[in-house]
N, C-alpha and C positions, 0 to 999 in steps of 0.2 A: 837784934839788928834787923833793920826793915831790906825785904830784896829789892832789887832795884824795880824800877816800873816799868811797866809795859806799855809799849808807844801804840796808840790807836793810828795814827799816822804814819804807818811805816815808808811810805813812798817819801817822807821827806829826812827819814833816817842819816841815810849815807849821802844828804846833800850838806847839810850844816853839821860840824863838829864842834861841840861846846866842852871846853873844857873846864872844872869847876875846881876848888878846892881849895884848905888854908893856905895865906903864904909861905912858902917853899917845899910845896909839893912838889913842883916841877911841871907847873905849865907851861909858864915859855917858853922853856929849852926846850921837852918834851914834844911841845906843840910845835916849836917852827920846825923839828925834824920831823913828825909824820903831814906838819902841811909839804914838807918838800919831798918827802915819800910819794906823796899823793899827789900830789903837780897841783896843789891848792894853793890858793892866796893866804898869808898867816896873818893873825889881827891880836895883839898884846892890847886889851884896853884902856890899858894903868896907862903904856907909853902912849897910843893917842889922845889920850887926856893930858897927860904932861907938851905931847907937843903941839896941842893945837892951844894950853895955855902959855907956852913959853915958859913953864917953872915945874921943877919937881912936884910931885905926889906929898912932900914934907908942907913944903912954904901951900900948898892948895889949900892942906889942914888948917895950917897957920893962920892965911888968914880968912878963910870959908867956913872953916871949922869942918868934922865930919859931916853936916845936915849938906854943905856945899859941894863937897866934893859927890858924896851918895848922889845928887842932883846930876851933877857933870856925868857921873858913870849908869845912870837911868836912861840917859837921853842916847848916850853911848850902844848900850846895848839894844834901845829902841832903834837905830841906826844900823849898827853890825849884824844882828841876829835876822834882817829882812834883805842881807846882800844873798848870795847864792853860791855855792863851792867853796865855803872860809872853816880855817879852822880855825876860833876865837877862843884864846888865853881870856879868862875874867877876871880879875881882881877880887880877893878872898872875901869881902863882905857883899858882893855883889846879889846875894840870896835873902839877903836881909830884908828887899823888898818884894812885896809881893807881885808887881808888876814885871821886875824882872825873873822871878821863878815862873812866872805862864809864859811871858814872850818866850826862854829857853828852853821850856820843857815843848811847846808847842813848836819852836820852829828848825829842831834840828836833834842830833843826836847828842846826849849826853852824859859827859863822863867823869864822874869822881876821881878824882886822883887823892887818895886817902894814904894819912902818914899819921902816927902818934905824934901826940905836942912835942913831947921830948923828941922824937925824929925830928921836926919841924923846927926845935930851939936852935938846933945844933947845926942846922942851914942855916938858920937866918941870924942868930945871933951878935955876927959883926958888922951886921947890914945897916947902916944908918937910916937908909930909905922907906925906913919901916916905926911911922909917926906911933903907930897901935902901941908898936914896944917899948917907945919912950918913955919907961918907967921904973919905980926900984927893982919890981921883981917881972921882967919882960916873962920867964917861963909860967909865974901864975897868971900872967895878963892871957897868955898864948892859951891855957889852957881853960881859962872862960871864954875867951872867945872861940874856942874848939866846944866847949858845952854848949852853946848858941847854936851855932851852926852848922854841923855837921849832922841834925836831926835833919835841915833844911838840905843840905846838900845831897841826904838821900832820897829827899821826898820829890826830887827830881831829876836823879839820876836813872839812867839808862844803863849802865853801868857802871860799876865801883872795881877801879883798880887798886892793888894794895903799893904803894910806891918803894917799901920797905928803902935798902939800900939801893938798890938798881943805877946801875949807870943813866945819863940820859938817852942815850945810843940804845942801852937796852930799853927802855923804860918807852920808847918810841914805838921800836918793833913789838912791844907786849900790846900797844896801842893800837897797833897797824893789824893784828890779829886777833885784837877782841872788836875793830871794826869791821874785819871781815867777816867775822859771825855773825854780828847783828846782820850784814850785811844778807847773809846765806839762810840766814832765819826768816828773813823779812820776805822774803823773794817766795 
């Protein structure tokens, strides 16, 4: 397991918060409760791409395909990650590109929220908003696309949290004190 990296920019550490990880880690929930810890603005990607296209994250697939939507959530993150004080939920293949792993590792803090696929099945498995898993076997799909990406998600993380079972509530506050470390680190 690679340790997380070291920010050479520490001064813009504890301005941006980036959250990274597969679906159903617990980004959103996790993240809009320490952006409201933190008196931050909170930014779910997936939902500003759904709402500025007027249709779910399924029908974008449908009819963009993945090459369209990854398009929509590039331009997103070119966007989000140049605001100031946000704590940004990303969408789990968002690592996929290399453009947006330097704008995130470069313009804020960030944080793996790490789960086994089987953890991960067992959240997301009744979720229909979840195009990736539309298929016979959603838990072997979940666990290739966790062999892709989770090399990627450490190669830019600032931290890796383990999400294990935790509440969101808890799973917030473990958030809210492994930013105040980088935070006391950095200083």
């Amino acid at each position: 397991m690679a340790a997380p990296r070291r920010m050479a920019h520490v001064g813009r550490q504890a301005n941006n918060i980036f959250l990274v990880g597969m679906m159903g880690a617990g980004k959103t929930t996790a993240g809009r409760l320490l952006a409201r810890r933190l008196g931050r603005r909170f930014i779910d990607t997936d939902h500003e791409i759904e709402a500025r296209c007027g249709v779910g994250i399924p029908l974008i697939f449908e009819i963009e395909g993945e090459a369209g939507f990854r398009e929509r959530e590039a331009r997103a993150i070119e966007e989000f990650t140049a605001d100031e004080d946000v704590v940004l939920a990303t969408g789990g293949g968002v690592v996929l590109r290399a453009d947006n792993r330097r704008r995130l590792a470069a313009r804020g803090l960030v944080i793996y929220l790490h789960a086994p696929p089987e953890a991960l099945y067992r959240r997301v498995r009744g979720d229909r908003n979840r195009p990736l898993l539309a298929t016979e076997d959603p838990l072997g799909r979940l666990r290739e696309l966790y062999a892709v990406r989770d090399p990627l998600y450490r190669e830019i993380a600032d931290v890796i949290v383990e999400t294990g079972s935790q509440s969101a509530r808890t799973l917030s506050r473990t958030l809210l004190a492994r930013v105040e470390e980088q935070c006391k680190a950095s200083a």
